[in-house]
C-alpha positions as CSV (number, residue, x, y, z in Angstrom):
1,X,-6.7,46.3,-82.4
2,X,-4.9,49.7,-81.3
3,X,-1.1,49.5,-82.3
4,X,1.6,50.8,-80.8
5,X,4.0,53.0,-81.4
6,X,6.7,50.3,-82.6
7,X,4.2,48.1,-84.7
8,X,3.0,51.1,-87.1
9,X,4.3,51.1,-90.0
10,X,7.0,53.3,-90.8
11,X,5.2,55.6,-93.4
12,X,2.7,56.0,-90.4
13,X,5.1,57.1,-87.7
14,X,6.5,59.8,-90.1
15,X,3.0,61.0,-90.9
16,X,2.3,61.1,-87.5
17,X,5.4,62.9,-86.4
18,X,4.8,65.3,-88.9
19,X,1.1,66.0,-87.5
20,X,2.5,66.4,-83.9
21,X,5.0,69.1,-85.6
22,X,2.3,70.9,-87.5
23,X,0.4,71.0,-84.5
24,X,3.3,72.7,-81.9
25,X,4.2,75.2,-84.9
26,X,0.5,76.0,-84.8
27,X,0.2,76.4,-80.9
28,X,3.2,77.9,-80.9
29,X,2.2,80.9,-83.5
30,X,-0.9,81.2,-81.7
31,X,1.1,81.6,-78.5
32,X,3.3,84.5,-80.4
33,X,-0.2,86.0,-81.4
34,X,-1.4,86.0,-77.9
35,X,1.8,87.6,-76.3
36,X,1.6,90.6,-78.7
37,X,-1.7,91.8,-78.1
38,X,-1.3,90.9,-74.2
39,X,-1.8,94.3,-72.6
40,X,1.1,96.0,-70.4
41,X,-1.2,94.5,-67.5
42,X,-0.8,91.2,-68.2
43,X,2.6,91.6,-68.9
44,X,3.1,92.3,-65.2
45,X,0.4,90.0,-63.8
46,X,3.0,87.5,-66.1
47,X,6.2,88.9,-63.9
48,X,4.1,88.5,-61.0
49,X,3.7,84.7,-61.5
50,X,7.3,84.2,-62.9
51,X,8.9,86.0,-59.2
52,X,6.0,83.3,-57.2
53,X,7.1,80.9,-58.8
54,X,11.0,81.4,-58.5
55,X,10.5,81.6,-54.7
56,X,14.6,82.0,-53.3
57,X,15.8,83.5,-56.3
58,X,16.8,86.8,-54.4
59,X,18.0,88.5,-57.6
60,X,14.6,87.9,-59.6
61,X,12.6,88.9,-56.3
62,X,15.0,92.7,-56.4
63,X,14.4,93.0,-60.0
64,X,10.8,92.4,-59.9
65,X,10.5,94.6,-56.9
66,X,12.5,97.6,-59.2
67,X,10.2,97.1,-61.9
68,X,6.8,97.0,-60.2
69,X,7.8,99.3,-57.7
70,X,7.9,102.6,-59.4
71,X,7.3,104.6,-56.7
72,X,10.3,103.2,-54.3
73,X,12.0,106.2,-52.9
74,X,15.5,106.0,-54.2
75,X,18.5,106.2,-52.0
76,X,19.2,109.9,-51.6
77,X,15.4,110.4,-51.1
78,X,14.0,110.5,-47.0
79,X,12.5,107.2,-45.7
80,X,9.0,108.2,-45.1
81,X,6.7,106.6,-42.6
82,X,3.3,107.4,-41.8
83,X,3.9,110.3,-43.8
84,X,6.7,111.7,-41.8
85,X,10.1,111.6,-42.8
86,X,12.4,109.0,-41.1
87,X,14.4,110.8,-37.9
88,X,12.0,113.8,-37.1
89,X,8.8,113.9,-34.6
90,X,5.4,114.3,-35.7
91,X,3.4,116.9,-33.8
92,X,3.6,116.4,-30.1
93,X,6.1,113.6,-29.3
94,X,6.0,110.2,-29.7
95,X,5.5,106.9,-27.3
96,X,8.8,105.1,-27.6
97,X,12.0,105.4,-30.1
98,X,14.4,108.4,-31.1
99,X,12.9,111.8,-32.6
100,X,14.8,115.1,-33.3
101,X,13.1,118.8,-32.3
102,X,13.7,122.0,-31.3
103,X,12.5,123.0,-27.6
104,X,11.9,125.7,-24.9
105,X,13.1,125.6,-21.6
106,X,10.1,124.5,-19.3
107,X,12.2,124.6,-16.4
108,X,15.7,122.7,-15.3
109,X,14.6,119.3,-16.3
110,X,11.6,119.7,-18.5
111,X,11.4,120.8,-21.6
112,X,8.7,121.6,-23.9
113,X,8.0,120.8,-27.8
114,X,5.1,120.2,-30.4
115,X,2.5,120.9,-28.0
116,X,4.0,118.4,-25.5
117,X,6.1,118.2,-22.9
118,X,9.3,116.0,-22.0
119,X,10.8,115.3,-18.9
120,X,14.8,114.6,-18.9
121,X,15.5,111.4,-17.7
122,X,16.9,110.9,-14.2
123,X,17.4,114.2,-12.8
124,X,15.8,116.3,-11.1
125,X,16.5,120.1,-10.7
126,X,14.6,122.8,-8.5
127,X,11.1,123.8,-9.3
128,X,10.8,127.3,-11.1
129,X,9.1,129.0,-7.9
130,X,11.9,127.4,-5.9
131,X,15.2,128.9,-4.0
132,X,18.5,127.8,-2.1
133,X,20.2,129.5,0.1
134,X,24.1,130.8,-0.4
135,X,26.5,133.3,1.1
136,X,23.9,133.7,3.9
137,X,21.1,134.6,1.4
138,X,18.2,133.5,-0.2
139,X,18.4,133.2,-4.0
140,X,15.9,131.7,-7.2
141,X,18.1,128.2,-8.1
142,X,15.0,126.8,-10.0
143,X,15.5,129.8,-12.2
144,X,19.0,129.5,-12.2
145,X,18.1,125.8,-13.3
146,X,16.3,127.0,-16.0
147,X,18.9,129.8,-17.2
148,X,22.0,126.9,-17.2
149,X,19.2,124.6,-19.3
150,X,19.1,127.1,-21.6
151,X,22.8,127.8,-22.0
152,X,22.9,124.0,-22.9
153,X,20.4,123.7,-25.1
154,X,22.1,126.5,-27.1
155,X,19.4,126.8,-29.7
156,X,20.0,123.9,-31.6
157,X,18.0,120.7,-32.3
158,X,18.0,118.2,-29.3
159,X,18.1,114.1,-30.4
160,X,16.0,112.2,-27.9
161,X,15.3,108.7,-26.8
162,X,11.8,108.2,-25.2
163,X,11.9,105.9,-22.1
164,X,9.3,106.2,-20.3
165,X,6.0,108.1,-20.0
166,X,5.4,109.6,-16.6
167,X,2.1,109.7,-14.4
168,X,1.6,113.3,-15.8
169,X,1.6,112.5,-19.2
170,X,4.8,113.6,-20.1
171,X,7.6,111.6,-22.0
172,X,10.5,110.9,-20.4
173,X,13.6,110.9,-22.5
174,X,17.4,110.9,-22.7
175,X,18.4,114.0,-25.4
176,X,21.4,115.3,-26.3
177,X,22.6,118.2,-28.2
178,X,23.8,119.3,-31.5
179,X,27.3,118.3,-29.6
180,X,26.5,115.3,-28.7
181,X,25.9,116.5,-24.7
182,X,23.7,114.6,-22.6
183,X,21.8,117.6,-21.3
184,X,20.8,115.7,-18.4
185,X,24.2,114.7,-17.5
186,X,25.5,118.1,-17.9
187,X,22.9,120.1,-16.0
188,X,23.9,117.7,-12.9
189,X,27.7,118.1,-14.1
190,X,27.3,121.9,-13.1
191,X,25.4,121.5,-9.7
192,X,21.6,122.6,-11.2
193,X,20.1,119.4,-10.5
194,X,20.9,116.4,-8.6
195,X,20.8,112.7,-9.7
196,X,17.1,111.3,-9.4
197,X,18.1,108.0,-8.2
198,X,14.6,107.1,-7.0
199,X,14.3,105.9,-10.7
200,X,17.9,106.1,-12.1
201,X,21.6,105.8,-10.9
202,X,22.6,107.1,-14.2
203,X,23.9,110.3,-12.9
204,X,25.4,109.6,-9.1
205,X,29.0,110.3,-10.7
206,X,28.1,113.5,-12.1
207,X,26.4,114.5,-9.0
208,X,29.1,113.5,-6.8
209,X,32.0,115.5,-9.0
210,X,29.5,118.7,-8.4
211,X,29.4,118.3,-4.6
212,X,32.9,117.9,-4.6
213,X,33.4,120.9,-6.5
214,X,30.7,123.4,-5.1
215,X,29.2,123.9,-8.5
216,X,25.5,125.6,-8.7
217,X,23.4,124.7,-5.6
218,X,25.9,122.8,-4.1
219,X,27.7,126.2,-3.3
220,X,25.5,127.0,-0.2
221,X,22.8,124.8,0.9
222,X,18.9,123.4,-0.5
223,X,16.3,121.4,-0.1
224,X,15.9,118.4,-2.5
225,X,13.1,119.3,-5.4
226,X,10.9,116.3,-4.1
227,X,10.7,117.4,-0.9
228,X,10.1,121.1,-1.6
229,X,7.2,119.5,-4.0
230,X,5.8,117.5,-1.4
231,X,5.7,120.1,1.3
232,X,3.8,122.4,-0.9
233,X,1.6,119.2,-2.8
234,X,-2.2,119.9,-1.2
């Protein structure tokens, strides 16, 4: 008959205790032997396991990360995405979000960059080929649009907010420049393009201060850009 633990004889109980403490010294210096000769791999496969298994334990989870992460880019370092650092445009521009660039003046409200082409959001000044009429004369506003662009732009980097792509292809974004001007805004401001309100009432005000003040083409007299695109369109 098998006896239990309080039935065996005291002699037996401490010989048996002293087996069961033989034994977890012995696994336990096997255990010691093991962890030294564990290679740096396993060391890590080890963290692994330990940051699993302490699930919420957000300090273990940003240590772990430190560790295994070597190649995390430290604070003063660029965020990089896709290979191109965080806050500039690949080539060409992209579909949707914020980029930075440098441009040339297309004409008034498009511009051109990285082998693509943007149009300004919710204006719309004269065509290039285009002209108004003033002081009882004829004169070139869309290149007079282009010339006041330019004078905008000033030759600094424009920040832009893609909105839109239009039938053409071309991205259509809100940019300002290294002042913070919405070039948009401003180009209305001064009378070289009018609020495009057939998609946007963002600029009515502007517009309405330049009539009011006879700035750029609201001096003399001219045909809206649509319409002077649409009589010429085959």
């Amino acid at each position: 008959m098998r006896l239990t633990r309080r039935k065996r004889p005291p002699d037996l109980r401490e010989a048996l205790r002293a087996a069961e403490r033989r034994g977890r010294g012995a696994a336990r210096r096997r255990f010691g032997t093991w962890l030294r000769r564990l290679p740096m791999a396993g060391w890590f496969f080890l963290l692994f396991l330990a940051v699993l298994a302490a699930g919420g334990s957000g300090l273990l989870r940003e240590h772990a990360a430190a560790w295994l992460d070597a190649s995390a880019p430290s604070p003063s370092m660029p965020r990089v995405r896709y290979g191109i650092p965080e806050g500039t445009a690949p080539p060409g521009i992209p579909a949707s979000g914020t980029f930075a660039a440098r441009v040339t003046v297309v004409d008034g409200d498009t511009l051109a960059t990285g082998g693509g082409r943007l149009r300004l959001h919710g204006v719309d000044a004269p065509e290039s080929a285009q002209t108004c009429r003033r002081r009882g004369s004829d004169y070139p506003c869309g290149q007079e649009a282009s010339r006041a662009m330019a004078r905008i732009l000033g030759g600094g980097t424009l920040s832009c907010q893609v909105l839109d792509t239009d039938r053409y292809g071309r991205r259509v974004a809100r940019c300002r420049n290294a002042q913070g001007t919405d070039i948009g805004a401003e180009l209305v401001r001064q009378g070289w393009a009018i609020a495009f309100t057939r998609y946007s009432a963002d600029y009515v005000r502007q517009e309405s201060e330049a009539r009011a003040a006879r700035r750029g083409m609201w001096e003399g007299s001219f045909e809206t850009p649509s319409d002077w695109r649409a009589r010429r369109r085959p």
